[in-house]
Residue, then its C-alpha position, 0 to 999 in steps of 0.5 A: x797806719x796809726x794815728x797820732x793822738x788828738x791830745x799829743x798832736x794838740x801838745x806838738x801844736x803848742x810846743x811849736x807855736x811858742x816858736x813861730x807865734x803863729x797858732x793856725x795850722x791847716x787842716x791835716x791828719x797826723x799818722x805814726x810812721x818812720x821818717x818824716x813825710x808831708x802829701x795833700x790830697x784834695x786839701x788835707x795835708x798828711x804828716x807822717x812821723x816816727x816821734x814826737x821830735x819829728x812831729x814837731x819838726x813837721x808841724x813847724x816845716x808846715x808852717x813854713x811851707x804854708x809861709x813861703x808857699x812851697x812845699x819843704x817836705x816834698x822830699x820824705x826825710x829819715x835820721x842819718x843819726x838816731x840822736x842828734x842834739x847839743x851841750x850847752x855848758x852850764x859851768x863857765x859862769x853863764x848858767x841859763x834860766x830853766x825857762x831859757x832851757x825850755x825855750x831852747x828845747x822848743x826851738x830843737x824840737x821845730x828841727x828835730x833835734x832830740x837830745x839836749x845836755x846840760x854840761x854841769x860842773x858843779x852848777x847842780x844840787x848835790x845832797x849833803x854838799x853846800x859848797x858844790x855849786x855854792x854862789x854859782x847859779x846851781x840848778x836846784x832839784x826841782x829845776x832839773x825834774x821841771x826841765x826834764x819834764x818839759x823835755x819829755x814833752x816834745x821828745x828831747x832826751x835832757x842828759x846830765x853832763x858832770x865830771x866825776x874826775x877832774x874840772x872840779x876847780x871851783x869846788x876843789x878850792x873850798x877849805x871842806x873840800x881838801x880831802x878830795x884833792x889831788x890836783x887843784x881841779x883833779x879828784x884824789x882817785x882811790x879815795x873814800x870820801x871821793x866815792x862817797x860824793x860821786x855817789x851823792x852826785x849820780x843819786x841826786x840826778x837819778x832823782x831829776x832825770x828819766x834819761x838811761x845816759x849819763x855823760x861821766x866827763x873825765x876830760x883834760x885829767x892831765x896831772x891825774x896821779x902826780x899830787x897828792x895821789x903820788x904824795x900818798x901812794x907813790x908811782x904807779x901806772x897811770x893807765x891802771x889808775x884811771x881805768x880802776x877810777x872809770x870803773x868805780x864810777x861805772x859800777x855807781x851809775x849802773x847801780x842808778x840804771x844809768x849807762x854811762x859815756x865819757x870823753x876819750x881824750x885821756x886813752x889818747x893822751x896816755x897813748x901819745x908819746x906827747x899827750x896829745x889827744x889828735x896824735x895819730x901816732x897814739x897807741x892805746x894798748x888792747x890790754x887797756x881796752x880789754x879792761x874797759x867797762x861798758x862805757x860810750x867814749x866821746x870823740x870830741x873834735x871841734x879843729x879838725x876841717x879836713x875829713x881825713x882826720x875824722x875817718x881816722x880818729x872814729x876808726x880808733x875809736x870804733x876800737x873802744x866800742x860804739x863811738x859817739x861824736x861831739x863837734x862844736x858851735x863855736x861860742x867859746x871865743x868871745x862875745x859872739x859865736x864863730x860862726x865861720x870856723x863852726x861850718x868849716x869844722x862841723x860839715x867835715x865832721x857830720x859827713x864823716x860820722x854819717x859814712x861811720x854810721x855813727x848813732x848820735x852825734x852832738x854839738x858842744x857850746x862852751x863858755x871858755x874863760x867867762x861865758x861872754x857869747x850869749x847862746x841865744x846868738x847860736x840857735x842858728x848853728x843848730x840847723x847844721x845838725x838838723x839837717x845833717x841827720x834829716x837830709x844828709x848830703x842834701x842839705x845846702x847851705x842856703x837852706x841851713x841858712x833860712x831855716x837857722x834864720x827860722x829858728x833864732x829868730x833873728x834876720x840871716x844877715x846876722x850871720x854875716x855881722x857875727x863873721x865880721x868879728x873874727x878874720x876868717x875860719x880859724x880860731x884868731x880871736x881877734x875881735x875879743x883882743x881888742x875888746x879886753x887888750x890893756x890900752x897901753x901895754x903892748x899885749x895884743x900882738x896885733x900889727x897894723x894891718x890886722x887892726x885895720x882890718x877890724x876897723x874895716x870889718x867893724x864898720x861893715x858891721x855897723x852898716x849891715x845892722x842898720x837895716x835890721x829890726x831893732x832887738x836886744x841883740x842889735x843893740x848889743x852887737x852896735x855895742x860891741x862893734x863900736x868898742x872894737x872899731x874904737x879900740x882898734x883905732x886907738x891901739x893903730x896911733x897911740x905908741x906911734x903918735x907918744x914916741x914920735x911927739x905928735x902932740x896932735x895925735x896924742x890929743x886925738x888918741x885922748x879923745x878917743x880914749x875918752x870916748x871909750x869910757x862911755x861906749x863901755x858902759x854902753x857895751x856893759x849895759x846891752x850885755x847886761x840886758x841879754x845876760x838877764x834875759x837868759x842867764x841867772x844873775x851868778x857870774x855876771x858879777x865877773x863881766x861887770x868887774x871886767x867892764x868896771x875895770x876896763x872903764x876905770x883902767x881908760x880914766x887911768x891911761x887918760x888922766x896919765x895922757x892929760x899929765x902928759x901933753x901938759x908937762x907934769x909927766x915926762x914919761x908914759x912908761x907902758x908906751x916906753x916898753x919895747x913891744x915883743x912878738x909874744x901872742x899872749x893868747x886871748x885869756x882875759x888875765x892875758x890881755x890885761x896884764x903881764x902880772x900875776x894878779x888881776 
């Protein structure tokens, strides 16, 4: 059996030391092998692995068997995925450091992990476009091929993850870019000068990646055709015309030697009788999927916890071709990840694709509505991927657990305090309400129990930080927790206590208000600290107005509070309104405001 080389087991070895800070392996002998094996004789360890992924992932289970001093490799492991990785989203404001990139690619490769995505709207270089990405952190051509170099190191395929159809609103909205628009955040399809740019786009990141895939995007299209397409062309058949545009972009990425995958939603919504993408009545007729091109259609699903739902959406898929699967780490509701409803949803979903077989399988981490959640809170999640394809139905929960904690580094009780911040395992964005709800206005549709509840779990989270090390991310979450127990008290008494006269109560709630003006500067100061850790400075300039606006809008609501309780104001007009059973969402502009500006 061949073994590894001296100079790629010593690159493996650096790899995983900026990991675990540790650079004292023992004494081993490393060999190319399939799966992943670890035996000692006569003191010598033997690492077998089939790449450099796995070696690392060997190296650093060494460690921690050396740690822990039991044996995490007793058992040989082999893929259940041939690919398995993430999506980190680059688009929703928070575009990461390429060093924080190549952090996250060390850590993927202690898992095994070998497959990362940079979900990139338009937050990348495109030649001859200024306004693409234009004051929002785009990655430059040498930031991409220093990224992907860096990948290639340890093993971790770096994909380019753009649209080529529709979530291009940011670019969409410059004056220059009129020509190309159908829809505000929809590409006029049949267009030249739209060919031109996806042109541009995928020579650009032929220039940057060695990776063969690409992922085209063509997600959530769901007015394609119905602007300034139908303005110009008339009615047409909506199959027809997304299927000539999928084919345009194939033909282009295969010109570049790349092989291209998309999300699948749009077949599935035009099949649905109510544009639905989980319809399971959606029929997408043969004669479309026989018009096909070569491409890989992405099944994504990150709601689903019930096995059921995923044995049936692959087997549409297989229809289509070869599926891939896109599950979720739920960072996309706000502040921290979700981690509870990411177990309920993911483990489903992982065992359903390992009986479909299904080669390669990744989890998406989306920035919806402002990229609050630092992603650096979610390399926990990462071990239920790993393990997954390492182990299978093998894996149990404590073992993710500890080694989520390994990888992160940060204590597993962690996980605990980010659970407090929701209510249980479904997508009640709660915690993110109070954060952002108008203190006045009845907005947040939280009724007296539920915010007693996050008063409860506030607290309980307070507690658990206090036997932790101090970090960035401690700081961060007492923060956080303080602003939402603060918060939750405040919504709990203030209309109750205007409305019945209890002038004691009303003094309270203004105590309480102005206590929040200085813990929401203490919020914005910790969230501003982890943002420049990881983040390039572009976007946050959308949380400070958020935090500048709240902190202005508490001196607002506490200056109409003193007029009050002395007499120079007879009304607080937002505490007259008639609170009504209207769940607003948990969007920003929602929560602040009935209006339309904000």
């Amino acid at each position: 059996m061949q073994s590894w080389s001296p100079e790629k087991l010593a690159l493996a070895m650096k790899h995983v030391e900026n990991v675990t800070d540790n650079p004292h392996f023992p004494s081993l002998k490393a060999l190319v092998g399939p799966g992943l094996s670890l035996s000692l004789k006569e003191g010598e360890y033997t690492l077998t692995c089939e790449d450099m992924s796995s070696l690392c992932r060997g190296l650093f289970l060494l460690q921690e068997s050396e740690r822990q001093g039991q044996n995490l490799l007793a058992t040989p492991q082999t893929r259940h995925f041939s690919h398995v990785g993430v999506m980190l989203d680059m688009s929703r404001n928070a575009v990461m450091k390429p060093e924080a990139v190549c952090a996250f690619i060390d850590r993927m490769a202690c898992l095994g992990m070998n497959m990362l995505m940079l979900y990139t709207e338009d937050t990348y270089t495109v030649k001859g476009y200024p306004t693409f990405g234009y004051l929002r952190g785009r990655y430059t051509i040498d930031e991409m091929k220093s990224m992907d170099a860096y990948a290639m190191e340890v093993g971790v395929e770096l994909v380019p993850c753009i649209q080529t159809l529709a979530h291009l609103k940011t670019f969409l909205a410059w004056d220059s870019s009129a020509v190309l628009r159908d829809q505000m955040d929809i590409l006029l399809i049949d267009e030249p000068e739209t060919e031109k740019l996806i042109r541009a786009m995928i020579a650009t990141l032929r220039e940057c990646f060695h990776s063969r895939r690409i992922h085209i995007g063509m997600d959530e299209a769901h007015a394609v055709g119905l602007g300034a397409w139908r303005a110009k062309h008339g009615e047409t058949d909506r199959f027809a015309l997304l299927s000539r545009h999928l084919n345009l972009v194939s033909s282009i990425c295969r010109e570049y030697d790349f092989a291209p995958m998309m999300w699948s939603d749009m077949f599935f919504r035009l099949g649905s009788r109510h544009g639905e993408y989980y319809d399971r009545n959606a029929e997408i007729p043969q004669s479309v999927i026989d018009t096909l091109p070569d491409v890989g259609m992405v099944y994504w699903d990150y709601y689903h916890t019930d096995e059921s739902m995923y044995d049936h959406m692959l087997t549409q898929h297989e229809r289509m071709g070869t599926p891939i699967f896109a599950g979720g780490i739920w960072t996309w509701s706000g502040f921290v990840p979700h981690i509870v409803r990411t177990r309920a949803t993911t483990v489903p979903a992982l065992r359903v694709c390992a009986r479909h077989q299904v080669d390669t399988v990744f989890a998406t981490l989306w920035g919806d509505d402002g990229g609050e959640t630092d992603y650096s809170m979610a390399l926990s999640q990462f071990a239920y991927l790993s393990e997954y394809c390492w182990r299978g139905e093998d894996a149990s929960e404590s073992d993710i657990r500890a080694l989520g904690s390994r990888i992160s580094g940060l204590e597993s009780v962690y996980e605990d305090v980010y659970a407090d911040f929701y209510p249980g395992d479904m997508n009640h964005f709660i915690g993110k309400k109070l954060v952002w709800a108008d203190p006045l206005l009845p907005l947040a549709c939280l009724d007296q129990e539920t915010l007693q509840k996050a008063r409860d779990k506030a607290a309980h989270a307070l507690s658990l930080l206090l036997d932790v090390r101090d970090c960035d991310v401690k700081s961060y979450l007492q923060a956080l927790f303080t602003v939402v127990s603060g918060k939750a008290a405040l919504l709990a008494s203030v209309r109750d206590a205007y409305i019945q006269k209890d002038r004691d109560a009303l003094e309270c709630c203004l105590k309480t208000v102005r206590a929040l003006q200085g813990q929401y500067r203490a919020l914005h100061d910790a969230h501003r600290t982890l943002w420049n850790h990881q983040c390039k400075r572009f976007g946050f300039e959308l949380l400070a107005a958020r935090y500048g606006g709240a902190i202005q809008r508490l001196s607002d609501v506490a200056k109409d509070m003193e007029a009050h309780l002395e007499g120079s104001l007879s009304q607080i007009e937002e505490l007259e309104a008639t609170p009504l059973p209207e769940d607003p969402g948990y969007a920003y502009r929602r929560l602040i405001t009935a209006g339309q500006e904000w």
